[in-house]
C-alpha positions as a Markdown table, in Angstrom:
| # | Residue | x | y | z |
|---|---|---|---|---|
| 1 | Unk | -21.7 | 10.6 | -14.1 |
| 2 | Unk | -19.0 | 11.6 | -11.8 |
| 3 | Unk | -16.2 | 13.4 | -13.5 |
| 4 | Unk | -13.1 | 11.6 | -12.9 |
| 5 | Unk | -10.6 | 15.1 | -13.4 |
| 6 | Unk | -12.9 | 16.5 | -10.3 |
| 7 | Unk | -12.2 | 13.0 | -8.2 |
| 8 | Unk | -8.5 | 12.8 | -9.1 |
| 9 | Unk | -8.3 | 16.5 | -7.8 |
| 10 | Unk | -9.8 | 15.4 | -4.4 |
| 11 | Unk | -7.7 | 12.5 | -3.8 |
| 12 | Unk | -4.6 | 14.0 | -5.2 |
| 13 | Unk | -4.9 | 17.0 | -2.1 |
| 14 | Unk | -6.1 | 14.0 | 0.5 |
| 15 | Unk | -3.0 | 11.8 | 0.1 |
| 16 | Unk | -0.9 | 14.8 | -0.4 |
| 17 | Unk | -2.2 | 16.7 | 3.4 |
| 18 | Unk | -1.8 | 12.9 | 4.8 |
| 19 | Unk | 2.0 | 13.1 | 3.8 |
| 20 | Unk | 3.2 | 15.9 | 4.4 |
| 21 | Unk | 1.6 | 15.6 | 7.9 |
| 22 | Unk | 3.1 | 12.1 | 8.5 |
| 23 | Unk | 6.2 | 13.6 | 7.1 |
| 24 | Unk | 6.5 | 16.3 | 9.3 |
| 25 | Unk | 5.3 | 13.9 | 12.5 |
| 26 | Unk | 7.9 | 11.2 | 11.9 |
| 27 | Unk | 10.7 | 13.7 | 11.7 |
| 28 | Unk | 9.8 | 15.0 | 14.9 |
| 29 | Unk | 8.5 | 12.1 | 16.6 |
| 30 | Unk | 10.8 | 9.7 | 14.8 |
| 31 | Unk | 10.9 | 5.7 | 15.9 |
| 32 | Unk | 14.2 | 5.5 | 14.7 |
| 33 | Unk | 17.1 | 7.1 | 13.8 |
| 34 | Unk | 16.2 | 10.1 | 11.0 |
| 35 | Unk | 19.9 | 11.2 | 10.6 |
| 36 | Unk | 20.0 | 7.4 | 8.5 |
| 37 | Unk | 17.5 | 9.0 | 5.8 |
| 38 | Unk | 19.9 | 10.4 | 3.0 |
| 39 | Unk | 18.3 | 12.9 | 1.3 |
| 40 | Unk | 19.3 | 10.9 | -2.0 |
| 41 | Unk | 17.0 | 8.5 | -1.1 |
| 42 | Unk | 14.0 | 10.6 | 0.0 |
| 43 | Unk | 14.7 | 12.0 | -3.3 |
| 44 | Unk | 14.6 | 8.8 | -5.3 |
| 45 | Unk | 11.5 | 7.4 | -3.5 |
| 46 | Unk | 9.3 | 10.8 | -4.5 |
| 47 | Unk | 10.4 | 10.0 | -8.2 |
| 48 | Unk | 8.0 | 7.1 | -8.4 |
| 49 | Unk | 5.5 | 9.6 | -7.4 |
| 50 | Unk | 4.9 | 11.1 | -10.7 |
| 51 | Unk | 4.9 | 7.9 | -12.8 |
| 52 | Unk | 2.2 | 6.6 | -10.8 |
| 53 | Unk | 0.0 | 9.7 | -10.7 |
| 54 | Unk | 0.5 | 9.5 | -14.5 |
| 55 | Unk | -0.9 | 5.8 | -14.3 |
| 56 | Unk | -3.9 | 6.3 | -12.1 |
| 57 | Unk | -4.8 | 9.4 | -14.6 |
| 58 | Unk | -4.5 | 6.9 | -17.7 |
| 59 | Unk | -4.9 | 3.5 | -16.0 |
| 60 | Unk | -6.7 | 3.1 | -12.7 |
| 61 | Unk | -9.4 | 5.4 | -12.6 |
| 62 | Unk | -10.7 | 4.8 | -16.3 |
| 63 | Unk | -10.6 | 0.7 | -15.9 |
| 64 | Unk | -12.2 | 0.5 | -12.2 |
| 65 | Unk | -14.8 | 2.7 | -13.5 |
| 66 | Unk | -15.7 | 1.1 | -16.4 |
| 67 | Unk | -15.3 | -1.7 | -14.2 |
| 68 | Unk | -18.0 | -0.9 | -11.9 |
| 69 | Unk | -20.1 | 0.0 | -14.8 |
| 70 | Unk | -19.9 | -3.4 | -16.2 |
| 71 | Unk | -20.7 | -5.4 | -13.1 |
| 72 | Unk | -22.5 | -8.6 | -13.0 |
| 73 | Unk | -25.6 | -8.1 | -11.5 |
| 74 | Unk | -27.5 | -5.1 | -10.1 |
| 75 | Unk | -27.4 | -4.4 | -6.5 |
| 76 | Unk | -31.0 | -4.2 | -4.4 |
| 77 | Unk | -32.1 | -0.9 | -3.1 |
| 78 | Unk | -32.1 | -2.2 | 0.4 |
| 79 | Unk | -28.1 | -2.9 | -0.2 |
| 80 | Unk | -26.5 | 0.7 | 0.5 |
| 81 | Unk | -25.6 | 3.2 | 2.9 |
| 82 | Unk | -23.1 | 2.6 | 5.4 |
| 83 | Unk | -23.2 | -0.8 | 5.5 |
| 84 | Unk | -23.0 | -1.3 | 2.1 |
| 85 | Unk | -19.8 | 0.8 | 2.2 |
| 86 | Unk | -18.4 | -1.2 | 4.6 |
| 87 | Unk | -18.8 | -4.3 | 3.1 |
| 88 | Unk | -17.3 | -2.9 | -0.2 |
| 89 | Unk | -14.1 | -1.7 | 2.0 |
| 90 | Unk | -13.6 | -5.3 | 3.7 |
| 91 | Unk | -13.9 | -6.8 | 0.1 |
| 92 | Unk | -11.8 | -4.6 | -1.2 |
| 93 | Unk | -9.1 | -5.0 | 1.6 |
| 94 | Unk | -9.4 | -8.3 | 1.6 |
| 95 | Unk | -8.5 | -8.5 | -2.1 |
| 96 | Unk | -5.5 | -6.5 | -1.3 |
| 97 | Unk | -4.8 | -8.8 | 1.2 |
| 98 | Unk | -4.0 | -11.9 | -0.9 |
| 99 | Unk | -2.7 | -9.4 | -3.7 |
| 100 | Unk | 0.0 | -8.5 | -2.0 |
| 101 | Unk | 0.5 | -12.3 | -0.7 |
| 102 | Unk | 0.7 | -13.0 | -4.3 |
| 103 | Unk | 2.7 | -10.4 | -5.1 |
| 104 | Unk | 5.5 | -12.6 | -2.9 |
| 105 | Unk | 4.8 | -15.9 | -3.3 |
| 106 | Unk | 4.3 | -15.8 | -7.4 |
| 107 | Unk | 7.6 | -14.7 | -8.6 |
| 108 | Unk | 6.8 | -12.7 | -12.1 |
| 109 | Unk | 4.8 | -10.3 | -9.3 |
| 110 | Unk | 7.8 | -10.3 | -7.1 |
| 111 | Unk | 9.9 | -8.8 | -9.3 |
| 112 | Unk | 7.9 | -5.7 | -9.6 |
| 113 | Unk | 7.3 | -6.2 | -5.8 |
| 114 | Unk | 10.9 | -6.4 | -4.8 |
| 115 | Unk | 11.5 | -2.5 | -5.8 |
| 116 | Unk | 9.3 | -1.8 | -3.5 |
| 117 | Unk | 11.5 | -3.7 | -0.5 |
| 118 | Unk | 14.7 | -3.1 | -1.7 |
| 119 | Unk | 14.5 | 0.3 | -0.1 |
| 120 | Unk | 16.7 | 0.0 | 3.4 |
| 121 | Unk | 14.5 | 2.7 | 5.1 |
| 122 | Unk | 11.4 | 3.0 | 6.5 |
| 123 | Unk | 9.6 | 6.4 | 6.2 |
| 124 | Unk | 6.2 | 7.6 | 4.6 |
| 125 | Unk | 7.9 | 8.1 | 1.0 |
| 126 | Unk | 8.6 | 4.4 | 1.4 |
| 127 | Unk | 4.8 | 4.5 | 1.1 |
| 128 | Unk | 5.4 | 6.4 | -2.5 |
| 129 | Unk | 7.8 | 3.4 | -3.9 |
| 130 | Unk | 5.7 | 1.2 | -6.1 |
| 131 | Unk | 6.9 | 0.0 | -9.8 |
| 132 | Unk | 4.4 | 1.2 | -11.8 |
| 133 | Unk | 4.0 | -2.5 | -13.6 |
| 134 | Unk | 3.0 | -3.9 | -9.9 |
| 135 | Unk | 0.4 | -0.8 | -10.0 |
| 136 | Unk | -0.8 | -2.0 | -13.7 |
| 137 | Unk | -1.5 | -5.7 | -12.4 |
| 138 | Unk | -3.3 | -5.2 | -9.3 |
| 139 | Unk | -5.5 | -2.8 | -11.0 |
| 140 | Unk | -6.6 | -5.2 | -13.9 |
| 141 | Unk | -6.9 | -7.8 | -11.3 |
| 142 | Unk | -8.9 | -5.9 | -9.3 |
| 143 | Unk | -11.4 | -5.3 | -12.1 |
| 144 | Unk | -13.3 | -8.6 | -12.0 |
| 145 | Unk | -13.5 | -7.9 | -7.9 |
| 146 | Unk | -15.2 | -4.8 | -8.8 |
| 147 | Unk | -17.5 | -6.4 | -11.7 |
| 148 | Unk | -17.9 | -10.0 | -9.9 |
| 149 | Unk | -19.1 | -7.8 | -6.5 |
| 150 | Unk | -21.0 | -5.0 | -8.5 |
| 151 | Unk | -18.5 | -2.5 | -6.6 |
| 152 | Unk | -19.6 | 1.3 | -7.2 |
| 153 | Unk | -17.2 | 3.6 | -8.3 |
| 154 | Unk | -17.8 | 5.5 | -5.8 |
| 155 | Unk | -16.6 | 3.2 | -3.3 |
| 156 | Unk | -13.4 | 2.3 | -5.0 |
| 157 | Unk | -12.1 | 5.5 | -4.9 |
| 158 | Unk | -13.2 | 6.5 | -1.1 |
| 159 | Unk | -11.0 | 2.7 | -0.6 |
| 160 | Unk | -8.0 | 4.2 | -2.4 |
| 161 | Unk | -8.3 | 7.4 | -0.9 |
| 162 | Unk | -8.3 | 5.4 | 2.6 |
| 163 | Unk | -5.3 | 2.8 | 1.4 |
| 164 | Unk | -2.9 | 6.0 | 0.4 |
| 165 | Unk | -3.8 | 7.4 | 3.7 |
| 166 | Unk | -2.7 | 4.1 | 5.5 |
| 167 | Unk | -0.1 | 3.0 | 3.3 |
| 168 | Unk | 1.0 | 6.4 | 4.4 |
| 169 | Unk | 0.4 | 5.9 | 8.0 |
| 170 | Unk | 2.1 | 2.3 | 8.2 |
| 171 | Unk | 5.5 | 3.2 | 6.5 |
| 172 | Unk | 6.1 | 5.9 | 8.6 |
| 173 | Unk | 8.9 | 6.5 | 11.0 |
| 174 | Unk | 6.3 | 8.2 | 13.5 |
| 175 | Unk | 6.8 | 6.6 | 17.0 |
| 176 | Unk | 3.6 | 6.2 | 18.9 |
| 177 | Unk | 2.9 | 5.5 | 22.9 |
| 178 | Unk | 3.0 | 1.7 | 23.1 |
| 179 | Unk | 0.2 | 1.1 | 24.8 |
| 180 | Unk | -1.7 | 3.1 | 22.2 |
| 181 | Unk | -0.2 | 1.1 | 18.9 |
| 182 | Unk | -0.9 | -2.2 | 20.5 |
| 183 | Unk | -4.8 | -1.8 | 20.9 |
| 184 | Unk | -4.9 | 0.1 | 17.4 |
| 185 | Unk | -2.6 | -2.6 | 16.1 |
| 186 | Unk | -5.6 | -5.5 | 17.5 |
| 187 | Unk | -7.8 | -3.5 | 14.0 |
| 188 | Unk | -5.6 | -1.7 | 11.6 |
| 189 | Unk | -1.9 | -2.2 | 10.5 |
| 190 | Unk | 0.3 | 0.0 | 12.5 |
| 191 | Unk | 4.1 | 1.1 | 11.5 |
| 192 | Unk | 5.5 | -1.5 | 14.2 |
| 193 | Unk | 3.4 | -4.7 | 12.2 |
| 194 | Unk | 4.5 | -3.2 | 8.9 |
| 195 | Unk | 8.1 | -2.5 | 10.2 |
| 196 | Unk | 8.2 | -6.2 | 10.4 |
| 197 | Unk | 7.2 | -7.2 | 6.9 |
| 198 | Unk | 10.3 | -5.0 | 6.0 |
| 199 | Unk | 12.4 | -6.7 | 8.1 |
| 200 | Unk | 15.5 | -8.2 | 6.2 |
| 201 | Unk | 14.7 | -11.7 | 6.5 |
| 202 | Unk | 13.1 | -13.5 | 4.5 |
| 203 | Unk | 10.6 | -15.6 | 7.0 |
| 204 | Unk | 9.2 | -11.6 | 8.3 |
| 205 | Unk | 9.5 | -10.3 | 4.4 |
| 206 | Unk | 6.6 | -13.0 | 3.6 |
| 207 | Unk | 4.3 | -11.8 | 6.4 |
| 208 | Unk | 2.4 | -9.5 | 7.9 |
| 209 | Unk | 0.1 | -8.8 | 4.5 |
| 210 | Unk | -2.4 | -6.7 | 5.4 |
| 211 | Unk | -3.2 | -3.0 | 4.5 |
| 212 | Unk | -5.7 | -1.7 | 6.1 |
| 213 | Unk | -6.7 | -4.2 | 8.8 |
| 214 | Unk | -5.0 | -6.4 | 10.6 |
| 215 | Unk | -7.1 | -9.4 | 11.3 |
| 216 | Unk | -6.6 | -10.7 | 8.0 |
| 217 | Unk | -3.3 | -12.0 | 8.9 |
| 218 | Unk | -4.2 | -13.7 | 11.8 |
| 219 | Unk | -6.9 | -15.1 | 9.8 |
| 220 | Unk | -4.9 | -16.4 | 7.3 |
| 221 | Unk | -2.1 | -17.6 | 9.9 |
| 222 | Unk | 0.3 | -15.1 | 7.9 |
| 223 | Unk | 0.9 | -12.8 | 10.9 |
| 224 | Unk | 5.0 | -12.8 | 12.2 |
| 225 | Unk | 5.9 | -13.5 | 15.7 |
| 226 | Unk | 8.8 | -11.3 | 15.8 |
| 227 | Unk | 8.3 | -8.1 | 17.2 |
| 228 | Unk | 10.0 | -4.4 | 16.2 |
| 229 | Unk | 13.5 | -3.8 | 17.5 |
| 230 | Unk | 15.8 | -1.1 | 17.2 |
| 231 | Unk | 18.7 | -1.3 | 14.8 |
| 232 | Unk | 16.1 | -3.9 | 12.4 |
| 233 | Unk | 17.6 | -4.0 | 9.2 |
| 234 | Unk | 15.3 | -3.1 | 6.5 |
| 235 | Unk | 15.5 | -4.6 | 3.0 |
| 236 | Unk | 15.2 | -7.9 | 1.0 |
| 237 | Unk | 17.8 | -10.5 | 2.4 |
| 238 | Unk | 21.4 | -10.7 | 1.1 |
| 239 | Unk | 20.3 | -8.0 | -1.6 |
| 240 | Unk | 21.3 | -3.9 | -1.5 |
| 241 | Unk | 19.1 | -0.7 | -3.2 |
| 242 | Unk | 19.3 | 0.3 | -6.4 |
| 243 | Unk | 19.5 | 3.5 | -8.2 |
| 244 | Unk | 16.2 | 4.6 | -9.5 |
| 245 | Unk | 16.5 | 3.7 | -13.5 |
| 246 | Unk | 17.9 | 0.9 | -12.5 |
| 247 | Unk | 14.5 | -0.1 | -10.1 |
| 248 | Unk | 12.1 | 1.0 | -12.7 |
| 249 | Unk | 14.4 | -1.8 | -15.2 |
| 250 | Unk | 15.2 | -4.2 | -12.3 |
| 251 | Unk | 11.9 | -6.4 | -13.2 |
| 252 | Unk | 12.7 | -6.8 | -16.9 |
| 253 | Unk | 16.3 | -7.7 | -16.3 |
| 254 | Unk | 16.7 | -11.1 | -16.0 |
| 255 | Unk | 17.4 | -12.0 | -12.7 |
């Protein structure tokens, strides 16, 4: 049986190496402006860290793996290796995919959502700034994709390992050849796509869904015309960041 202290361990210093790298990267190489980054508000973003670390160590780990050890059927022998791996990464993409639609279009979810856009900055703590009760919901959703799919363990965390990573990698502020961005941006989600879903109207805000690749969009006819400019404002339309108490209470308030 795997040992879920040993997994969270090897995650934890995964994500943890990916940020600080992109950190360091977007501060050198930034896309935009870095000087517009309080520190009060790199501050604030890293708060959610620990809340949500404390939540995959109570939450996410236990119920996708007792999940995946409650599955529906049995998978054939012939049905692993690689290409069993990558089928459980598309599915489980793809689920995040019209997760995180639904996270905008069903308004309880928004209102856990909306912490996470309210932030007027784009950098790779951005990445970090998840209410935990948007965290909670995806992962007990996610459950019956891991049971109705027979989804191993094993591959759900290698998937979150590899959605931190690019979560990471698409929030950042780390400016990249243009030539380069565009092909990678034909595959994966790059920071100019997700730059766009941050954008401060309303028509980008609901757009651009993807999380790890970016074909989903275009197959769902969800991808934004508008391209990334400088001076974009980041945010939710007509609306201004919080304080962080006032975040982690903004869904419960009524609004």
């Amino acid at each position: 049986m795997l040992d879920i202290s040993d997994i969270i361990e090897y995650k934890g210093w995964i994500v943890a190496g990916v940020f600080l790298l992109l950190f360091s990267l977007e501060r050198i190489f930034p896309a935009a402006d870095v000087c517009n980054h309080p520190v009060r508000r790199i501050v604030k973003n890293l708060s959610f860290w620990p809340v949500n670390i404390g939540l995959s160590l109570a939450v996410i780990l236990p119920v996708s793996y007792g999940a995946a050890q409650n599955s529906l059927w049995l998978r054939p022998e012939w049905f692993s290796g690689m290409a069993a791996l990558a089928f459980d990464i598309l599915i489980l993409d793809l689920f995040l995919y019209f997760w995180h639609r639904a996270a905008h279009e069903i308004r309880f979810f928004w209102r856990f959502h909306e912490v996470h856009h309210l932030d007027e900055h784009l950098d790779s703590t951005a990445a970090i700034r998840f209410h935990f009760g948007e965290i909670f919901f995806a992962t007990l959703v996610r459950a019956f994709v891991i049971i109705f799919f027979a989804l191993p363990f094993s591959s759900v965390v290698l998937f979150e390992i590899l959605v931190l990573a690019f979560t990471l990698f698409h929030h950042s502020n780390m400016a990249l050849p243009a030539r380069f961005e565009k092909t990678l941006s034909r595959v994966i989600i790059t920071p100019s796509i997700h730059w766009v879903h941050h954008h401060a109207v309303r028509k980008d805000t609901d757009s651009n869904y993807g999380t790890i690749f970016s074909f989903w969009d275009r197959l769902f006819c969800s991808k934004s015309e508008t391209q990334r400019f400088q001076g974009m404002k980041i945010g939710v339309e007509g609306k201004q960041d919080l304080p962080f108490i006032k975040l982690l209470l903004l869904p419960f308030r009524s609004q």
